[in-house]
DRENTOR-169049 format. One line per 10 residues: number of its first residue (from 1); their letters; for each residue x, y, z of C-alpha. Coordinates in nm, 3 decimals. Example, Ala and Ser with C-alpha at 12.3 -4.5 7.8 and 13.67 -1.06 7.14 Angstrom:
2
1) AS) 1.230,-0.450,0.780  1.367,-0.106,0.714
This chain:
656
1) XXXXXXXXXX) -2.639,2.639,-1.569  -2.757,2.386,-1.287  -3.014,2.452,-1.098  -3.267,2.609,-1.329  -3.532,2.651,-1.075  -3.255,2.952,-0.972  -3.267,3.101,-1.276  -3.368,3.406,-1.392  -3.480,3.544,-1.754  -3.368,3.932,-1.801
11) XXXXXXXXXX) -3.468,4.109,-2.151  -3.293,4.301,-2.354  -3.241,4.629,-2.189  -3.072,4.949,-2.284  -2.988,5.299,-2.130  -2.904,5.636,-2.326  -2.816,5.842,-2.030  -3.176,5.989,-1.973  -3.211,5.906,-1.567  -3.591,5.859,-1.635
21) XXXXXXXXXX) -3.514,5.602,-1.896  -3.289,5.419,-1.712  -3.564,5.395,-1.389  -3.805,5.264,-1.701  -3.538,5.002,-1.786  -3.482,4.902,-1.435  -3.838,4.857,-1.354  -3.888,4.651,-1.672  -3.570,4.444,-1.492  -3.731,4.371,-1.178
31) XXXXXXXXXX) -4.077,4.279,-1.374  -3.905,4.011,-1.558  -3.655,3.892,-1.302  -3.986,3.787,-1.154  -4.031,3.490,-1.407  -3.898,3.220,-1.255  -3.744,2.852,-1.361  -3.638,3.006,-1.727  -3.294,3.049,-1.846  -3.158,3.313,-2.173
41) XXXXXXXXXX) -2.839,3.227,-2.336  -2.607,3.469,-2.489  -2.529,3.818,-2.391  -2.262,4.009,-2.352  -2.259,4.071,-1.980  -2.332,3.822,-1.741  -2.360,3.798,-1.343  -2.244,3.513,-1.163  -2.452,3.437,-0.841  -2.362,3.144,-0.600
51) XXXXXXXXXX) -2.709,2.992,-0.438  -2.505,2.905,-0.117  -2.452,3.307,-0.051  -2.844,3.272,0.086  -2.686,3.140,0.364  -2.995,2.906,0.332  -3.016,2.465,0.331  -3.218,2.445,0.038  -3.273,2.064,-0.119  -3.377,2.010,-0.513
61) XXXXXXXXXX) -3.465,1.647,-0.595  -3.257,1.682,-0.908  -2.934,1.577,-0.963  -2.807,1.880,-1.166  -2.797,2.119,-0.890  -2.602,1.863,-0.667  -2.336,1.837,-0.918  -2.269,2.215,-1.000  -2.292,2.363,-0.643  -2.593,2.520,-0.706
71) XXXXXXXXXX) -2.528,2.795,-0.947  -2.674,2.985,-1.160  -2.634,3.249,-1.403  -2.796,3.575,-1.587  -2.680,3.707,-1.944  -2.819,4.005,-2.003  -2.803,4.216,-2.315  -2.659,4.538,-2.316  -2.775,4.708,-2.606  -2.641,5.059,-2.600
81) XXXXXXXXXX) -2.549,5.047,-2.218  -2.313,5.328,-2.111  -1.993,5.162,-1.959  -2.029,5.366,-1.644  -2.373,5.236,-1.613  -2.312,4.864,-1.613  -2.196,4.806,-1.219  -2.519,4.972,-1.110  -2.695,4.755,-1.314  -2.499,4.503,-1.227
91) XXXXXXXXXX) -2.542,4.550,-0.842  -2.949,4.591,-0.901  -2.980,4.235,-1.101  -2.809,4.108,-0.784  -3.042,4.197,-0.565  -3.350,4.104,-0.735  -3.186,3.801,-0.812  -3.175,3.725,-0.419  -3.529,3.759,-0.387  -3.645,3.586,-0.723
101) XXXXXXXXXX) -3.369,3.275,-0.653  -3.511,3.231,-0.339  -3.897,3.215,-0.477  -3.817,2.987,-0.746  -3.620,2.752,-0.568  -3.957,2.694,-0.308  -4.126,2.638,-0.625  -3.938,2.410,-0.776  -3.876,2.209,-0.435  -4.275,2.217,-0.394
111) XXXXXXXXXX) -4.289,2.089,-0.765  -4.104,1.789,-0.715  -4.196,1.696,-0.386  -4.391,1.407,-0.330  -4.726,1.462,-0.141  -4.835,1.132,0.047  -5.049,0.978,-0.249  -4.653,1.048,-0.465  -4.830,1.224,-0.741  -5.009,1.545,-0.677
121) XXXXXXXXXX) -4.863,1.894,-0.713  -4.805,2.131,-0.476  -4.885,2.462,-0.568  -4.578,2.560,-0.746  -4.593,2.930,-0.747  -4.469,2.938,-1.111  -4.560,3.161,-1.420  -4.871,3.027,-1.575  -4.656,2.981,-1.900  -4.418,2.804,-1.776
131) XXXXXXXXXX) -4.646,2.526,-1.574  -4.695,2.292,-1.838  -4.280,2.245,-1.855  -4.289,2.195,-1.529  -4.534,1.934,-1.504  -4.382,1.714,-1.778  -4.040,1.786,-1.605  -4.220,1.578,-1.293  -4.396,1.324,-1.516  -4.045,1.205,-1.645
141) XXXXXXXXXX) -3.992,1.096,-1.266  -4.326,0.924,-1.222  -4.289,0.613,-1.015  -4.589,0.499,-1.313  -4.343,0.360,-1.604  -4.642,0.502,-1.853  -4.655,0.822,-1.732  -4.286,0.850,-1.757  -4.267,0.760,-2.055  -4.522,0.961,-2.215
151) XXXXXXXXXX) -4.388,1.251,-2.056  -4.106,1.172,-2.226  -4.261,1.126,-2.535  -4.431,1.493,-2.502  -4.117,1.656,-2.421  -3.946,1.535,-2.754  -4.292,1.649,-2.961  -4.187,1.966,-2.869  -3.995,2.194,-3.149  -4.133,2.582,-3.078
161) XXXXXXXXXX) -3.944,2.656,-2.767  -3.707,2.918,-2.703  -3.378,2.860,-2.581  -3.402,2.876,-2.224  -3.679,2.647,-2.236  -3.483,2.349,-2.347  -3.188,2.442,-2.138  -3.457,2.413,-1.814  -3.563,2.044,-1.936  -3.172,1.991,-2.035
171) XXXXXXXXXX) -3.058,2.081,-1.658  -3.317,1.962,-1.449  -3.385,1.617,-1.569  -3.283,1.315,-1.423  -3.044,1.070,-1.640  -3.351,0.841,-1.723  -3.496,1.114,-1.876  -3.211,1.246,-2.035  -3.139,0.869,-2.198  -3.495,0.826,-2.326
181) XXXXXXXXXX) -3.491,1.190,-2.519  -3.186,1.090,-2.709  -3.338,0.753,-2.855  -3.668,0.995,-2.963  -3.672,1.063,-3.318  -3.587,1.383,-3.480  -3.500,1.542,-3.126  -3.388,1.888,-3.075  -3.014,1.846,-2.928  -3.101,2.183,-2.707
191) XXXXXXXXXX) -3.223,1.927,-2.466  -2.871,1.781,-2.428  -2.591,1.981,-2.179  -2.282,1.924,-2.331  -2.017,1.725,-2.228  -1.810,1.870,-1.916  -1.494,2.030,-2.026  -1.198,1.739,-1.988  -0.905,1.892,-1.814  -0.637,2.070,-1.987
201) XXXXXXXXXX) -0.334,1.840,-2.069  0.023,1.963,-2.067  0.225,2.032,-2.386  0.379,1.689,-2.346  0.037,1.497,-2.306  0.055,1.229,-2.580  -0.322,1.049,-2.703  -0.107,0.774,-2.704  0.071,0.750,-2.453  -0.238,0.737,-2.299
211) XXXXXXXXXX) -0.389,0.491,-2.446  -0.092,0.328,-2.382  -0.107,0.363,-1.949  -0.503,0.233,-1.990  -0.405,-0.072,-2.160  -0.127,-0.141,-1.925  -0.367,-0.082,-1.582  -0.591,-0.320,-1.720  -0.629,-0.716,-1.620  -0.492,-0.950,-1.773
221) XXXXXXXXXX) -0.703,-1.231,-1.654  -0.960,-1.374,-1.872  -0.807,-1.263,-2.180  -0.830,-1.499,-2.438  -0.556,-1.564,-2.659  -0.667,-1.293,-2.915  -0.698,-1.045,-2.649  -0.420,-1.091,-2.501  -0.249,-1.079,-2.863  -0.392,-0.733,-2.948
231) XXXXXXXXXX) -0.298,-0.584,-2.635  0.070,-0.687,-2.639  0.049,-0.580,-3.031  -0.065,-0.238,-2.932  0.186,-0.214,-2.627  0.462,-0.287,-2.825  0.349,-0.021,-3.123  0.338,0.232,-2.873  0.642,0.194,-2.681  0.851,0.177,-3.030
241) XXXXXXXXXX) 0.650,0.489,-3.109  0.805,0.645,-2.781  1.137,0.545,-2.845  1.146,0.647,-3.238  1.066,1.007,-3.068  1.330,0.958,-2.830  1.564,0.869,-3.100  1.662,0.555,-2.921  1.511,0.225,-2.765  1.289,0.297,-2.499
251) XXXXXXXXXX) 1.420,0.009,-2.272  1.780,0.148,-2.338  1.669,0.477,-2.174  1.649,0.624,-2.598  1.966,0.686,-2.596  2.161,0.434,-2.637  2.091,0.235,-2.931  1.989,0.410,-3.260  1.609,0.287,-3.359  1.537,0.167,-3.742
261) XXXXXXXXXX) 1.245,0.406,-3.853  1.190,0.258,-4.131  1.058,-0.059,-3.910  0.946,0.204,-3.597  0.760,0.460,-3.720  0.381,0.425,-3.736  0.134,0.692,-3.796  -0.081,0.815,-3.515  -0.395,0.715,-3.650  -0.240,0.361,-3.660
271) XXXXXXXXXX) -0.143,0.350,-3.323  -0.493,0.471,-3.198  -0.646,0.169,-3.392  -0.412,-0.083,-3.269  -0.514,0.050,-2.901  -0.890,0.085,-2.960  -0.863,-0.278,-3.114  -0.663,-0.378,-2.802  -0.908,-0.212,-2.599  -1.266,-0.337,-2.730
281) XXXXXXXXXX) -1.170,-0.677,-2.665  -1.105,-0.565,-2.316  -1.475,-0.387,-2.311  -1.657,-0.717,-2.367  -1.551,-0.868,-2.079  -1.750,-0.787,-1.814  -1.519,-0.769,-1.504  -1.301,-0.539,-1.728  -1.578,-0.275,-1.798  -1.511,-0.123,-1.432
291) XXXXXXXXXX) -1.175,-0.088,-1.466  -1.166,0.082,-1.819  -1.400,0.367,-1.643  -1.236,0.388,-1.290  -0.937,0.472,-1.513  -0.997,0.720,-1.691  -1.110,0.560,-1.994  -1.461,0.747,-2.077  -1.256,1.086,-2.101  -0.988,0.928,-2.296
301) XXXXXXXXXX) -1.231,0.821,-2.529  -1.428,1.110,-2.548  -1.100,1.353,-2.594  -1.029,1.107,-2.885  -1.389,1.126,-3.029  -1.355,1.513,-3.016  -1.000,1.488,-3.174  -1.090,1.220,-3.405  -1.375,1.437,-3.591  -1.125,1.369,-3.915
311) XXXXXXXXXX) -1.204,0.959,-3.877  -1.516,0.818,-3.905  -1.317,0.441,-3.844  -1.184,0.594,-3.500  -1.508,0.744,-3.412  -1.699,0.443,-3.491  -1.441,0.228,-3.275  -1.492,0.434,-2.989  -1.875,0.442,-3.000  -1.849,0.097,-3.025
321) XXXXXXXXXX) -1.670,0.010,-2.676  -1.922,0.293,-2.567  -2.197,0.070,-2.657  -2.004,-0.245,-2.482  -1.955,-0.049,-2.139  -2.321,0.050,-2.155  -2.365,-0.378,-2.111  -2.277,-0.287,-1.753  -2.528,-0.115,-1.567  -2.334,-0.032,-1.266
331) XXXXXXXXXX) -2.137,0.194,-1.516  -2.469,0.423,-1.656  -2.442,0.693,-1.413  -2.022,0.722,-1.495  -2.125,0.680,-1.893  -2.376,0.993,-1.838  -2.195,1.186,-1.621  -1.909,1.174,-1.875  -2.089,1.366,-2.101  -2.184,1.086,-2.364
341) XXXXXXXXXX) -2.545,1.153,-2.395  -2.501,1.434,-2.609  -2.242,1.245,-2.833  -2.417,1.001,-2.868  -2.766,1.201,-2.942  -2.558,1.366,-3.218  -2.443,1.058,-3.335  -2.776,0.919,-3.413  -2.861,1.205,-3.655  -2.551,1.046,-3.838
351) XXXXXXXXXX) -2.617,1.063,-4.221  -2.400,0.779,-4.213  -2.600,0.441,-4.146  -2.247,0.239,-3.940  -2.212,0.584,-3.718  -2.603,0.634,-3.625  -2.633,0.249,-3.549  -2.348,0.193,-3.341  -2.522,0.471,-3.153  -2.840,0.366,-3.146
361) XXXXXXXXXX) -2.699,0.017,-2.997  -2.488,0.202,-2.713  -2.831,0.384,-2.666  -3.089,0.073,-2.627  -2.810,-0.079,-2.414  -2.834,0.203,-2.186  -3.213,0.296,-2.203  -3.369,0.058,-1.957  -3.703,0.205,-1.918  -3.869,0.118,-2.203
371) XXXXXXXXXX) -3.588,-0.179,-2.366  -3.551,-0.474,-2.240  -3.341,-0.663,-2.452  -2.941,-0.585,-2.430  -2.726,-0.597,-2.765  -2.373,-0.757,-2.715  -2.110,-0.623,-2.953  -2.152,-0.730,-3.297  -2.537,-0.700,-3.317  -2.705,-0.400,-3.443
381) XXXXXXXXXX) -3.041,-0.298,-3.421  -3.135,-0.166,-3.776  -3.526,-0.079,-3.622  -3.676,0.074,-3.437  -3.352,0.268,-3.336  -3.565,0.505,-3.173  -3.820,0.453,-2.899  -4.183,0.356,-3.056  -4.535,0.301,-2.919  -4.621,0.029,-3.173
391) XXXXXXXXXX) -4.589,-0.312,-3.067  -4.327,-0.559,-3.237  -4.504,-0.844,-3.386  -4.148,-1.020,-3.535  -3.783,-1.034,-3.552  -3.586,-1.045,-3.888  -3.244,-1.108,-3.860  -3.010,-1.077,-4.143  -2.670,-1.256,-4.146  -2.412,-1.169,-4.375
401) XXXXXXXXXX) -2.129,-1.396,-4.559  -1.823,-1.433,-4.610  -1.616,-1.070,-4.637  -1.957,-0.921,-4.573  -2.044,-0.682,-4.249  -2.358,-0.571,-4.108  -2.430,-0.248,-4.321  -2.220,-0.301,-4.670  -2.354,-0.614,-4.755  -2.726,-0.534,-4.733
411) XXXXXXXXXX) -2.676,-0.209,-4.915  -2.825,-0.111,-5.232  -2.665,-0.213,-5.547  -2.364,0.007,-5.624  -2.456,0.251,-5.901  -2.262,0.164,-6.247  -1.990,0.412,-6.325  -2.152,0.530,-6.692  -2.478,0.717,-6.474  -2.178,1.003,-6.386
421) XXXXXXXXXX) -2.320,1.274,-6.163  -2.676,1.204,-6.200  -2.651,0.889,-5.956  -2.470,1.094,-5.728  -2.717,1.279,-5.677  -2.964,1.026,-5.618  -3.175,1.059,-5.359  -3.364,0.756,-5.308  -3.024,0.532,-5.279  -2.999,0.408,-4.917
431) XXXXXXXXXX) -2.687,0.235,-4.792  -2.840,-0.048,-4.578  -3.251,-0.154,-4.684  -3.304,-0.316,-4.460  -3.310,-0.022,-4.209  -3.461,0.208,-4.507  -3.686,0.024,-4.706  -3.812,-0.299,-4.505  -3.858,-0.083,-4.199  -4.114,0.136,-4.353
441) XXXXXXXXXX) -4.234,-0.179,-4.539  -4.325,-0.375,-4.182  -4.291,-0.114,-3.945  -4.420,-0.357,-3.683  -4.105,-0.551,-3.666  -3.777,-0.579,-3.514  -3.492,-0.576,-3.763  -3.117,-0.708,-3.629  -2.811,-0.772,-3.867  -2.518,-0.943,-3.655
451) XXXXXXXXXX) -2.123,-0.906,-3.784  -1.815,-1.112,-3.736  -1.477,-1.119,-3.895  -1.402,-1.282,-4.202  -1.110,-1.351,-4.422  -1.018,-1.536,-4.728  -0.621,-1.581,-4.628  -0.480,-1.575,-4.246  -0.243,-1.361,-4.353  -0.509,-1.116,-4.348
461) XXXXXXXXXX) -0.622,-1.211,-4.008  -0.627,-0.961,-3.752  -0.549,-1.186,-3.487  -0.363,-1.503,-3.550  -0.426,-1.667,-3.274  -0.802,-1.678,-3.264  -0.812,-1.967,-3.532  -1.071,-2.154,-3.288  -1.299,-1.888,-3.329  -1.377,-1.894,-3.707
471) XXXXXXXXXX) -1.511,-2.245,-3.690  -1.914,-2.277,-3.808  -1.897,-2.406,-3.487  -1.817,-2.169,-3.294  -1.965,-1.884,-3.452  -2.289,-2.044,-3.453  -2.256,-2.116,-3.113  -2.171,-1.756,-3.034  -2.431,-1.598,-3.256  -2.686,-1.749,-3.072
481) XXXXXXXXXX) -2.606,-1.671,-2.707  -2.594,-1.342,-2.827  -2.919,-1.337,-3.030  -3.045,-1.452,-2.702  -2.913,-1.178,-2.508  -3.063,-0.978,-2.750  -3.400,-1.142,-2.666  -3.454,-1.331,-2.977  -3.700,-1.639,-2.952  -3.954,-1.465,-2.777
491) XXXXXXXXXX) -4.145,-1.364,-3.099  -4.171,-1.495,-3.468  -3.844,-1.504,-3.632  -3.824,-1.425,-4.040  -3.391,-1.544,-4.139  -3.205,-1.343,-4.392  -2.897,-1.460,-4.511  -2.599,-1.400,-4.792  -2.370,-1.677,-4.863  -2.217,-1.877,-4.571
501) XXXXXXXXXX) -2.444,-1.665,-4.342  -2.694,-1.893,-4.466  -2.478,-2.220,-4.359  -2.461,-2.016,-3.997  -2.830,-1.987,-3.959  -2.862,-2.349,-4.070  -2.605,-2.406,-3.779  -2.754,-2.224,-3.513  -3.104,-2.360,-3.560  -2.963,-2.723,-3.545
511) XXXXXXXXXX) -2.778,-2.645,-3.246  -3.094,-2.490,-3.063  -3.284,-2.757,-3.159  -3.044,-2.977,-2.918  -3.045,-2.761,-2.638  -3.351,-2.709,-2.391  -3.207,-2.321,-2.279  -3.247,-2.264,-2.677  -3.548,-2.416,-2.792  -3.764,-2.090,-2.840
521) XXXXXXXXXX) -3.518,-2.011,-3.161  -3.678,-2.304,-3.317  -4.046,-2.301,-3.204  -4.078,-1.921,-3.345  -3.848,-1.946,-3.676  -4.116,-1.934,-3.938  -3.925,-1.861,-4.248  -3.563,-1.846,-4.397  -3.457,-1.631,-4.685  -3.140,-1.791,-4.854
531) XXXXXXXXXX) -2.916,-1.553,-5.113  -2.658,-1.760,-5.296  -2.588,-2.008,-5.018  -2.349,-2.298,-5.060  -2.564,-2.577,-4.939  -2.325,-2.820,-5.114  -1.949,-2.582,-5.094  -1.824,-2.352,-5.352  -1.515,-2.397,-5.556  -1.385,-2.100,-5.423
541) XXXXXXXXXX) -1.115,-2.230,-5.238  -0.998,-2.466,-5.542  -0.913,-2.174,-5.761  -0.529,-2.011,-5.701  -0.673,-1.626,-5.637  -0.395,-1.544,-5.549  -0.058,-1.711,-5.361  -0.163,-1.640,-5.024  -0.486,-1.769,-5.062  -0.352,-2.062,-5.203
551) XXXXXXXXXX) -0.077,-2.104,-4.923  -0.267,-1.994,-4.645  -0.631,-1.989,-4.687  -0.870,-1.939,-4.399  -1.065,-2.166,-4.235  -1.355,-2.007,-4.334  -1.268,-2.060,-4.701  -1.138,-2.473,-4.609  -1.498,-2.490,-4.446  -1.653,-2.383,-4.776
561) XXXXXXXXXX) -1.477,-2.678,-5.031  -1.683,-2.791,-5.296  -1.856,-3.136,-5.181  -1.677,-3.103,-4.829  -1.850,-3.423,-4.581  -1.950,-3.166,-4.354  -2.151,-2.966,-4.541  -2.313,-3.247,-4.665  -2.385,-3.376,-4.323  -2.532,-3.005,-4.193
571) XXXXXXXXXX) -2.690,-3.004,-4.506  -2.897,-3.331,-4.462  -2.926,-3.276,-4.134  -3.087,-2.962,-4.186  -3.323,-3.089,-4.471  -3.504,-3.330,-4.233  -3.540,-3.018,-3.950  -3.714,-2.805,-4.189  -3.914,-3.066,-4.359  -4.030,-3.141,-3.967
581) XXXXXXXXXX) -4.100,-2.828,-3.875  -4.231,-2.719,-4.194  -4.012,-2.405,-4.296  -4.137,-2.144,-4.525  -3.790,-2.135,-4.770  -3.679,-1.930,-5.058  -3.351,-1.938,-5.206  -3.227,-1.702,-5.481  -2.899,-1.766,-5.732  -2.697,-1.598,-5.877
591) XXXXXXXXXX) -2.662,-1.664,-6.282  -2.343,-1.454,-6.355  -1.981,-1.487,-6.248  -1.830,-1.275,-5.997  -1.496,-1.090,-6.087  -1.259,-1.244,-5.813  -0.904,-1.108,-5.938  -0.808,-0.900,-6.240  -0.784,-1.227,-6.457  -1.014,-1.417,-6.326
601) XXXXXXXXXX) -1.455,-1.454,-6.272  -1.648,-1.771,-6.164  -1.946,-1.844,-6.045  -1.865,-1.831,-5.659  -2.232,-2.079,-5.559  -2.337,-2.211,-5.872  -2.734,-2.283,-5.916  -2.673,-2.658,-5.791  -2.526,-2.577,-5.493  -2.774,-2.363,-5.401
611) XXXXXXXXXX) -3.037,-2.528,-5.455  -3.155,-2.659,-5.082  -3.422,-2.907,-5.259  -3.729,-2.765,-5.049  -3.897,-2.421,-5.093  -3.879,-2.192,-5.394  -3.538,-2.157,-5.628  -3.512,-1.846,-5.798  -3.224,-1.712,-6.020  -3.153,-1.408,-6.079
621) XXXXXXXXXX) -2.928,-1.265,-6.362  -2.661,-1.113,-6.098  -2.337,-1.184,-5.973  -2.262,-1.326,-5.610  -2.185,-0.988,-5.445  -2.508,-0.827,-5.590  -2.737,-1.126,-5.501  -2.842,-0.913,-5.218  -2.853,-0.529,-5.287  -3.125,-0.483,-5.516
631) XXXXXXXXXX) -3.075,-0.209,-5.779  -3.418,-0.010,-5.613  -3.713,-0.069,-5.413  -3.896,-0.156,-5.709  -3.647,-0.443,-5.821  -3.785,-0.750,-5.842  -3.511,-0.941,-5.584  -3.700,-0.650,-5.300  -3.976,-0.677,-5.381  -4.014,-1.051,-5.380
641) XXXXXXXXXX) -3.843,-1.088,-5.043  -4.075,-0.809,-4.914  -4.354,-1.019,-5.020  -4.164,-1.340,-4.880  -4.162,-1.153,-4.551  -4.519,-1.050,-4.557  -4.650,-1.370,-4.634  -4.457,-1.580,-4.403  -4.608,-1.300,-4.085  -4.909,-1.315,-4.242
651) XXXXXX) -4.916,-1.713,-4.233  -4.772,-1.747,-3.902  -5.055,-1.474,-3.753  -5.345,-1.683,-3.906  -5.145,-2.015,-3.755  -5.213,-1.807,-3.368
């Protein structure tokens, strides 16, 4: 269905062969046919009318109707109807449909046309029932920002309506209005159309192969060395892939050289990372956003996401450049008219917390009515995901350490293996609290956790040739031009970090502190929450793990040594910034050894390295992974950050 205003609402009817009856059932036809602007779904006949058969110019200010030539359609319910009977009914519901299109299309057209003062209604010569849908319908395109998004607001109050109610609001609003009802809470997906059906491939349509033709038709200027890397690593898989089937080299035509499977082969799923890898690099540059669309790569990646129901990790990728195109506003109206609304309105009801927030990012990034801000890849926003009318007094920003990620690190404690079912069955266990516990804790802040890549070897590296960017340097640097972006600095900021996140944040404040474009960072940050940081290096890297990490070990692990000069000079550095500026600082420690191989534990920070000398010290009788999931809400390591947190807002609000 398109353009709702054309469509008509017909009962269930039904016919036993009694001519009388049958006049009674048609009457009871043309009384409802009458109702105009409402839609019924389901049915086991339905009749097919084309608008443009009025032979009439009629113009609706939405966009629906332009995209679906005007059509419209009527299910009705046949009941008992004789077979013989159904063309005559058939041919009568055409004719009343004539007459009742007509009327509701003038009232719709009244309805959302602008009188001279752009806000009064015309009469719209609509059921009195059906009004009130109407008249939030034109509120979501208020030229007053409040009154749209209010409007919106009602719309997604709204859980009592029938069908063809939410189908009206699902067709006739505008893309605005469409974005801002899937970043409402608890929202009724009725209000979402679903995505447009992709066209049908041939037998010999290969996922990819096509990944394979996008890659290839896109730039290769202003690749970076990584980029560039992952591309020709994903090229490469794929063309051995196509030879393999061929049974032969693909640059010897497949025939004429026999191909090694044992080195060839690689599963499909493998592929399709190695291309999605190759491919979100591609997505965060900007001037390569255009291309990935105007090539077909939205339906790719939606055909994938449908395919892909099996793989969260593939799912998650794809969301993800989703989220990275939405950086480009010039691409909204494609990303819409894709059909990623929906998807990505399901996605947020994800029980999974990675899923629903790599949603909820492509969401904000696309919802400019009511955010501001725009989140670059790698930074999350944990709350509020969904659109709120209470005002953010603060940012908290967690940054995770080495091996750590966004979500897993600031989950809660994993459950020990002797609790058997009943901790399964848990209900209260949440797998990121920041999002689930300190959100309902300070609902009036703004809660961000940022991710990079880590590794303890570079043989585990995913890109060789990106060694640059694993400095503290650089990921400092990067971290906060994209905090920035992000529009952090404008408001208090509360810091939340696990390991060598906490050397980051350290970083990043002493770099903002030197330049003028960055100097909010440092005038708002009122407090910093340290767990099991390495102030003065960890011995880590000393110990033989294994071979590779002896051999090879990253640079974030070389960064890390035990006494290393650089850590000592960020670390005095640092000392005289916050003693300046008079930081609020608590540091927790962990007391037991973490398990790091089968043979060996050790204590990865031990209590002198973290001890920053300013602010509170507390250890707590955990190991280094565990520092930060606490075992419940009501553990003490929660609740004493949660009263950390309060106290340093509360401070910095009787400071103003």
């Amino acid at each position: 269905m398109s353009a709702v205003a054309s469509c008509l609402f017909c009962r269930k009817i039904g016919t036993s062969g009694n001519g009388s009856r049958r006049e009674r059932n048609w009457k009871d036809i043309r009384k409802i046919a009458k109702i105009t602007g409402s839609l019924l779904l389901g049915g086991c006949v339905f009749v097919t009318y084309e608008i443009l058969s009025l032979r009439k110019s009629i113009t609706l200010d939405t966009q629906a109707v332009q995209r679906e030539k005007l059509k419209s359609y009527i299910y009705v319910h046949t009941g008992s109807v004789e077979r013989n009977d159904l063309q005559g009914i058939t041919n009568k519901v055409r004719k009343e449909l004539h007459r009742a299109a007509r009327k509701a299309l003038e009232a719709s057209a009244n309805l959302f046309r602008k009188t001279q003062d752009g806000e009064q209604y015309r009469n719209p010569n609509v059921e009195d029932h059906e009004l009130p849908l109407w008249r939030l319908l034109k509120n979501t395109q208020s030229s007053d920002r409040m009154v749209r998004l209010d409007a919106v607001r009602q719309l997604a109050e709204i859980h009592h309506w029938h069908d063809y109610q939410y189908r009206t609001v699902a067709q006739a609003c505008d893309n605005r209005t469409a974005i801002g009802l899937a970043r409402c809470k608890d929202i009724d997906l009725r209000f979402f159309l679903p995505p447009p059906t992709l066209p049908k491939v041939n037998d010999n349509y290969s996922i990819e192969d096509a990944l394979r033709r996008l890659l290839s038709s896109l730039p290769q200027a202003e690749l970076d060395r990584c980029a560039k890397y992952l591309t020709s690593l994903a090229l490469r898989e794929s063309s051995h892939s196509f030879a393999a089937q061929r049974k032969g080299l693909w640059c010897f035509g497949g025939n004429g050289l026999p191909y090694a499977e044992s080195l060839s082969v690689v599963p499909s799923e493998k592929l399709e990372i190695f291309s999605l890898q190759a491919l979100l690099t591609h997505s965060m540059i900007s001037s390569h956003t255009d291309k990935i669309a105007s090539n077909g790569g939205l339906q790719l990646l939606q055909r994938i996401y449908l395919l892909r129901k099996d793989s969260q990790k593939i799912q998650r990728s794809i969301v993800r450049i989703i989220g990275n195109l939405a950086l480009n506003e010039q691409l909204h109206q494609d990303i819409v008219d894709s059909g990623w609304i929906s998807i990505l309105a399901e996605a947020m009801k994800s029980p999974y917390v990675i899923q629903s927030s790599h949603a909820a990012r492509a969401l904000a990034n696309l919802d400019r009515d009511s955010v501001h801000e725009k989140y670059p890849d790698g930074v999350y926003l944990l709350h509020p995901q969904c659109r709120t009318s209470q005002p953010i007094v603060a940012d908290i920003l967690f940054v995770h350490g080495l091996l750590g990620a966004a979500f897993k690190t600031w989950r809660q404690q994993d459950r020990d293996e002797q609790l058997g079912e009943s901790a399964a069955q848990d209900d209260d266990y949440t797998d990121c609290w920041p999002k689930a516990w300190l959100a309902a804790d300070c609902p009036g802040v703004r809660i961000i956790s940022v991710e990079y890549d880590t590794q303890l070897s570079e043989w585990r590296a995913k890109c060789p040739a990106d060694s640059h960017r694993k400095t503290m340097a650089y990921r400092s640097s990067e971290l906060l031009n994209k905090l920035k972006a992000a529009g952090v600095g404008k408001r208090p900021i509360i810091w939340v970090s696990h390991s060598m996140g906490g050397l980051l944040v350290k970083k990043m404040l002493l770099n903002a502190s030197k330049n003028e474009d960055m100097l909010d960072f440092v005038k708002n940050t009122q407090a910093i929450a340290f767990f099991s940081v390495p102030h003065s290096g960890s011995r880590l890297a000393e110990y033989t793990v294994n071979a590779r990490l002896l051999l090879f070990p990253s640079i974030e692990v070389k960064e890390l040594s035990k006494d290393s000069p650089a850590l000592k000079e960020l670390n005095d550095e640092f000392l005289q910034f916050a003693k300046n500026k008079d930081l609020k600082i608590i540091s927790f420690v962990e007391t037991l050894p973490t398990r790091v191989s089968s043979m060996m534990k050790l204590h990865v920070v031990p209590l002198e390295s973290a001890d920053l000398g300013i602010g509170d010290l507390i250890p707590v009788e955990v190991n280094h992974l565990n520092i930060c999931k606490p075992k419940s809400r009501d553990s003490y390591i929660y609740q004493r950050t949660l009263q950390f947190i309060s106290d340093s807002l509360k401070t910095n609000f009787e400071k103003q």
